[in-house]
N, C-alpha and C positions, 0 to 999 in steps of 0.2 A: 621527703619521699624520693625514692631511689625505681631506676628502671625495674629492677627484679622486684619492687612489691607491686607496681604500676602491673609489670604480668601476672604477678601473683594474681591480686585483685581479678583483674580481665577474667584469666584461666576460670578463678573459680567462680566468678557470674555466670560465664558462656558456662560451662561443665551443670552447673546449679539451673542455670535457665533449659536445659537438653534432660537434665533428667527429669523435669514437670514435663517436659514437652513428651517425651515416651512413655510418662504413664499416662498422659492426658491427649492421644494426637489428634482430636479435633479443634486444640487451639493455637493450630499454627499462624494465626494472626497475630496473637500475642506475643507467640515464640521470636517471630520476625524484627517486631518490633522490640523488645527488649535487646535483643542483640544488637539492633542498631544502635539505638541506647547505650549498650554496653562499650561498644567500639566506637563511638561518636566520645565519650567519654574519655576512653583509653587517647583517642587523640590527643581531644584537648589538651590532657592532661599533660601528655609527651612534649608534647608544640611547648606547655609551661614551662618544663623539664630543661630541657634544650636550651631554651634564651635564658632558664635560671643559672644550668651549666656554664652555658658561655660567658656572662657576665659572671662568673667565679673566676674562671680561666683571664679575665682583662685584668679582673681586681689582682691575681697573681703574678701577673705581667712585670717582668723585669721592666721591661720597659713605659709601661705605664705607671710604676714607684718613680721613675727617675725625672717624669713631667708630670703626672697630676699628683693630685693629693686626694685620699678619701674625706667627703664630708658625711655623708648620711646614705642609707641604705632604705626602699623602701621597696610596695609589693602598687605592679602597674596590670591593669586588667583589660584585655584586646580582647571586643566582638571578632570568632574566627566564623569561617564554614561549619568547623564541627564544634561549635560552640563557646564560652568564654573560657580564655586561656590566660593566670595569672602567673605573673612569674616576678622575680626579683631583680632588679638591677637600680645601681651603684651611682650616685651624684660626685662627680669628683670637682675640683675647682684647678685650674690651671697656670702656669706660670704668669700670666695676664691678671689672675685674679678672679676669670669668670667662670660660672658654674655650666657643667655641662654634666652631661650621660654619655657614657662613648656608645653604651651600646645600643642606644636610643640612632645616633649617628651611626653606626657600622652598619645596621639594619635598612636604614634611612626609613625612619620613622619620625615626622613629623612630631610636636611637643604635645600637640592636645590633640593625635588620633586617636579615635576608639578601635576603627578596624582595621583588619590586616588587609592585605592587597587584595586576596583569594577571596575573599568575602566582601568587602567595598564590592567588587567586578562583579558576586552575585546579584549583590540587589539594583546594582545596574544593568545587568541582563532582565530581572524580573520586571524593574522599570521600566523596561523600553516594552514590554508585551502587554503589562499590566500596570494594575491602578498602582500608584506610590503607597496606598493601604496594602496592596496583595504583596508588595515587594517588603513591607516593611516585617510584615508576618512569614515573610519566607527563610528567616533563619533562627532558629531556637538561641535562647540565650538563658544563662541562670542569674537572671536581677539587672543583667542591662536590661535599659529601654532603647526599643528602636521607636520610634513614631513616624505616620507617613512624613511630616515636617521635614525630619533627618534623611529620609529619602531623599525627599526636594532638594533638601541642601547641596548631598550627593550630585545625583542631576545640574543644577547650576554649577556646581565646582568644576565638572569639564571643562578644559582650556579649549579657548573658541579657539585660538588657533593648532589645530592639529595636525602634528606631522605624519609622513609616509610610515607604519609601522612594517615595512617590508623594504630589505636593500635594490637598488637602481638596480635594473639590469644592467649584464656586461655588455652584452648585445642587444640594441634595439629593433623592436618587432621591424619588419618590413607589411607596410599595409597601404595600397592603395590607397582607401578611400576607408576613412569614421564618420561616423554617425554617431550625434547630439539630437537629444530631443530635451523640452525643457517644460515646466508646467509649472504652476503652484497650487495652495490649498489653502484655503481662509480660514483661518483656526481662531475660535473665539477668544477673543480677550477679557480677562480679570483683573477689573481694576478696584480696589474699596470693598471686595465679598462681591462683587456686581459684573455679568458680564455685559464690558461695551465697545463694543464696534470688534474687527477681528483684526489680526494679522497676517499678511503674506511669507507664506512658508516656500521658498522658494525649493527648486530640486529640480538638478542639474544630472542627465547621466548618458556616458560617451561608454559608446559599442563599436565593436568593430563586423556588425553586421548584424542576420538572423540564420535559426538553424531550426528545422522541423526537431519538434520535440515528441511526436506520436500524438495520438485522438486530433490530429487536424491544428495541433497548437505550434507556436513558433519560439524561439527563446532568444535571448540575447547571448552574441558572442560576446566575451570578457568586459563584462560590463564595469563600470567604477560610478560609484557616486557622491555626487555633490550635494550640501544641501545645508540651509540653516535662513535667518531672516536674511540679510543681506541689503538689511534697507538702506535708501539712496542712492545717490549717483557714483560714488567713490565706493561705496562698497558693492555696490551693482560690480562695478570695474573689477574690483578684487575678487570677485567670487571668477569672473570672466578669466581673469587673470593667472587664477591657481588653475582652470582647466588650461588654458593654454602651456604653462608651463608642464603639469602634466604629461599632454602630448608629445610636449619637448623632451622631457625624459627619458618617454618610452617608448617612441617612433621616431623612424628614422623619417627624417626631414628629404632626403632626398628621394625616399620611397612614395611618399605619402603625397596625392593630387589633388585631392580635397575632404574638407569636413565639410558636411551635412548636415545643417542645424536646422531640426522642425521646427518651425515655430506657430505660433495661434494668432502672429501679428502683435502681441503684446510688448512695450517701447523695451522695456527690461531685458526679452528674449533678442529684438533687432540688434540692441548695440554690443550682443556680442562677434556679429563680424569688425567690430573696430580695434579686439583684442584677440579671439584665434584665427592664426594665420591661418589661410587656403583655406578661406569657410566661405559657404555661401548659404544663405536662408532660402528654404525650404517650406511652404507654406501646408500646413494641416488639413488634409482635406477633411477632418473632422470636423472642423471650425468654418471651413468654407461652406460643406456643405450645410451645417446650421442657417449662416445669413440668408442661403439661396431658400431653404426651406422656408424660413418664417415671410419671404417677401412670396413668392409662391401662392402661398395660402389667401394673399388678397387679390387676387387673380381673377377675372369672372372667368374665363376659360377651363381649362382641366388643368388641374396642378403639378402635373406630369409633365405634361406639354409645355409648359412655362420653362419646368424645370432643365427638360432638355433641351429648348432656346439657351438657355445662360450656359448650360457644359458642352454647347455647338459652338458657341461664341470663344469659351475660353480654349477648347481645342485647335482653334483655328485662328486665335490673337486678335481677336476683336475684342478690344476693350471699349474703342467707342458704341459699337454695336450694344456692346452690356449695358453702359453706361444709359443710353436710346431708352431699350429696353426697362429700365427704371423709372424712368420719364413720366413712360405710358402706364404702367402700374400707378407711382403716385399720382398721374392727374386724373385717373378714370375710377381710382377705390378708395373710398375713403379711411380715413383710420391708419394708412398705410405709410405716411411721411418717417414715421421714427425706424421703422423698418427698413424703408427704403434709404435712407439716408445713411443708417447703419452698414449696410450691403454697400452702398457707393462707394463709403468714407475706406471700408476695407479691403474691398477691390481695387480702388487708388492705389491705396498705399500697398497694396501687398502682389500686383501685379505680378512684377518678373518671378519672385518668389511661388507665385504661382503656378506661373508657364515650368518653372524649373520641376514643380511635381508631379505635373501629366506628362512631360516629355521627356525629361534626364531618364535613362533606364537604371541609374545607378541608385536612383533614390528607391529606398523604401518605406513602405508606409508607418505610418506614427501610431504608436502606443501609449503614448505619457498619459492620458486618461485614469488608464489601469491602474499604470506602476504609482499617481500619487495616491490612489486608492490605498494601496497596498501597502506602500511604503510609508506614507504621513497617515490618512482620513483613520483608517481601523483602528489607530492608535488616541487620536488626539482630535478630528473634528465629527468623527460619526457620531458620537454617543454627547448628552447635553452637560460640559463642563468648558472651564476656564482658565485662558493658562496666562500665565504672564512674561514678558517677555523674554526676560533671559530665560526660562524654562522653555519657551517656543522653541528659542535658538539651539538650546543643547540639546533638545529631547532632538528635533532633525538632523545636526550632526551627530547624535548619538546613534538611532535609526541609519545614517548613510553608513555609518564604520561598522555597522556590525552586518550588514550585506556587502562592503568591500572587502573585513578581513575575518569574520567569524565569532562569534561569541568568547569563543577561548581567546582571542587577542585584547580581552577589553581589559585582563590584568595588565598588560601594559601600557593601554593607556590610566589606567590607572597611576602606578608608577611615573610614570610622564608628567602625572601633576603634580604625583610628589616631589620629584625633583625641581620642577619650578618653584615648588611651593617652598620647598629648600631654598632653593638658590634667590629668591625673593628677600627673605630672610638675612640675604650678605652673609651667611653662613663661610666663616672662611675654611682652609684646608684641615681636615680633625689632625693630622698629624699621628693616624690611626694604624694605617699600614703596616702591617707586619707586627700587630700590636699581639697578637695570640704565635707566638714563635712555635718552630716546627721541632724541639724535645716536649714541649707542653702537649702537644696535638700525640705525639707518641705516646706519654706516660696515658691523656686519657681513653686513648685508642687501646692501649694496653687492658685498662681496667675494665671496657666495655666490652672486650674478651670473655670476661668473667661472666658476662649474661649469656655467651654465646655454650656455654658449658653448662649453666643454669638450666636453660630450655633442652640441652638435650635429656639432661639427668630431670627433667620435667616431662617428657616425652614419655619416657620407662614407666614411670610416676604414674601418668595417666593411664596407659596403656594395659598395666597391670589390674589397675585397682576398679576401672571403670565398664571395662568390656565385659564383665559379667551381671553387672546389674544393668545395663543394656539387655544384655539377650534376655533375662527375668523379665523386663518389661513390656520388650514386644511379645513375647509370650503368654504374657497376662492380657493383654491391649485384643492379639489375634481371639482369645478363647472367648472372647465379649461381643465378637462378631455374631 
């Protein structure tokens, strides 16, 4: 099959589907769809076309007779966006002796992919919003199978480690002062069909402030995020690590006075001042004001009055006073020890971190609540399922990169694995370069001339022949009204 019957075909579907659609136009549901059908089709077909072409054009390669040799020829089938797309190409064997595909290589296509890049990216977009069942159903195919499984698969094949998909800037921001807040989300674990015990999802994300965004809401300036398990102490550090360097990237160091890291007092969130520079911890007054709450409540007094004892105290750097203050709760209420001792043990330790958030004017108040709401829970721990752990991992780094660079950039991370996944392989140089020479690209550019002559003398064609059993039809359609 050749481009002009590929339009042929097309031309006369759409033509055939429009003329049911004017004698009939109460079923333009149908209409709609057909056409997509029809052109979804014409794609594939093309996409087939194209890499059948090109793998003609290697096999004629002057320069491909004088290093490979043909051994066999057969027919490869790629899950695309608009559908499955077969096409022919070529096994040659090399002056080595070993079998390859160039065009498998030129394309850099992996040996045993099913999908193209454009499509892999889909049902990881649909992934990240939806079940790995909604993803798996979200692209039509004729006879492949997707199954949620191959989703998953998908999903785990994300390289944990993921670079920047955007060049350094030339010039680095100038910004006083960022802001880090940092949070996690206990996302159930599947182990054996069973879920047990969860994982920490951690999510890391640096602002360069807040902006009224209208109805009384706030937004983050140029936000970036972090995110994936990051369990232990070494990899605690690494996650700290790649923010820091971050920073280093994109701000100028000699602009820059301090980072502002909220934190909830959690050991994970402290030890990142011992990897970004100019940070100082920031204590949650969400989280403070929880501990003050629940000791509060065992109070015989009015719970109010308690409460503004403890934020008199911390405005004015009485921590022994707090401390006092705790004293007399656990020894006059009972029940109250676990509570109490919770408040002390956090107050302790989160002191300066504290003072720094009633009194620094530069700090602003903390949202990580929300954003792991938003970012992780809707996804992965609101609703009751089980995830395992490399799945935890990538589904969070998947989630962070498509709010750092956009849904349309996950073709390249896509790409990004394939190249690893290449270069895994010890795949050496194809020795492919210039394999399709520039009179070959002429002669076929020449003959694809010949479609451009087709359609116009197709144009007349239609023009002629069609415009009047159009007007019979709406004419017949109106007199029915």
């Amino acid at each position: 099959m050749d481009i002009i019957t590929l339009i042929k075909v097309l031309v006369s579907g759409l033509l055939d589907a429009e003329e049911d659609f004017l004698e009939h136009l109460d079923t333009f549901s149908a209409f709609e769809e057909t056409v997509h059908e029809l052109t979804d089709k014409m794609a594939a077909d093309f996409l087939g076309l194209a890499l059948t072409n090109a793998d003609k054009l290697i096999r004629e390669s002057g320069k491909r007779k004088s290093s490979y040799t043909i051994q066999r020829r057969r027919q490869r089938t790629l899950i695309s966006s608009a559908g499955d797309i077969t096409f022919t190409h070529t096994l040659y064997r090399d002056n080595k002796g070993r079998t390859r595909c160039l065009l498998d290589e030129l394309i850099r296509l992996p040996e045993r992919e099913r999908f193209t890049p454009v499509a892999e990216a889909k049902v990881l977009n649909e992934a990240e919003a939806h079940s790995y069942q909604h993803a798996a159903e979200s692209i039509k195919t004729n006879g492949q199978t997707i199954t949620k499984t191959t989703v998953m698969n998908k999903v785990h094949s994300i390289e944990k480690e993921i670079p920047e998909m955007e060049e350094l800037p030339k010039e680095k921001k100038a910004c006083e002062y960022l802001y880090i807040e940092a949070d996690e989300d206990h996302i159930h674990r599947q182990a054996d069909g069973k879920e047990q015990g969860c994982f920490m999802g951690k999510l890391v994300y640096l602002f360069e402030g807040k902006e009224e965004a209208g109805n009384g809401r706030r937004k983050l300036v140029s936000p970036f995020y972090f995110g994936g398990l990051y369990a232990g102490t070494a990899q605690n550090a690494a996650l700290w690590e790649e923010v820091d360097t971050y920073i280093r990237e994109h701000y100028d160091q000699d602009a820059l006075k301090c980072v502002y890291i909220n934190s909830d007092g959690a050991s994970w969130i402290r030890a990142a001042v011992n990897y970004v520079g100019k940070s100082k911890l920031v204590a949650d007054r969400f989280h403070l004001m929880k501990y003050i709450n629940r000791v509060a409540r065992y109070t015989p007094e009015e719970e109010n009055l308690t409460k503004g004892r403890f934020y008199k105290y911390i405005y004015k750097n009485k921590l022994l006073a707090a401390k006092k203050l705790l004293t007399r709760i656990k020894s006059h209420c009972a029940g109250s020890e676990r509570a109490v001792e919770e408040c002390r043990t956090y107050l302790t330790g989160n002191w300066e971190s504290i003072q720094r958030a009633f009194h620094d004017r530069h700090v602003l108040g903390c949202s990580a609540e929300g954003h792991v709401s938003s970012v992780y829970s809707e996804r992965m721990s609101s609703r009751p399922m089980g995830w395992s752990e490399t799945g935890t991992d990538r589904m969070c780094r998947l989630r962070c990169f498509i709010r750092n660079y956009g849904r349309e950039k996950v073709v390249e991370l896509v790409n990004y694995r394939r190249e690893r996944e290449l270069s895994a392989m010890a795949m050496e140089a194809t020795g492919t370069d210039g394999m399709i020479d520039e009179p070959q690209r002429k002669r076929y550019t020449q003959k694809q001339k010949e479609v451009q002559r087709y359609a116009e003398a197709l144009h007349g064609t239609i023009t002629r022949n069609s415009t009047v059993r159009k007007i019979l039809a709406i004419r017949e359609q109106i007199g029915n009204i």
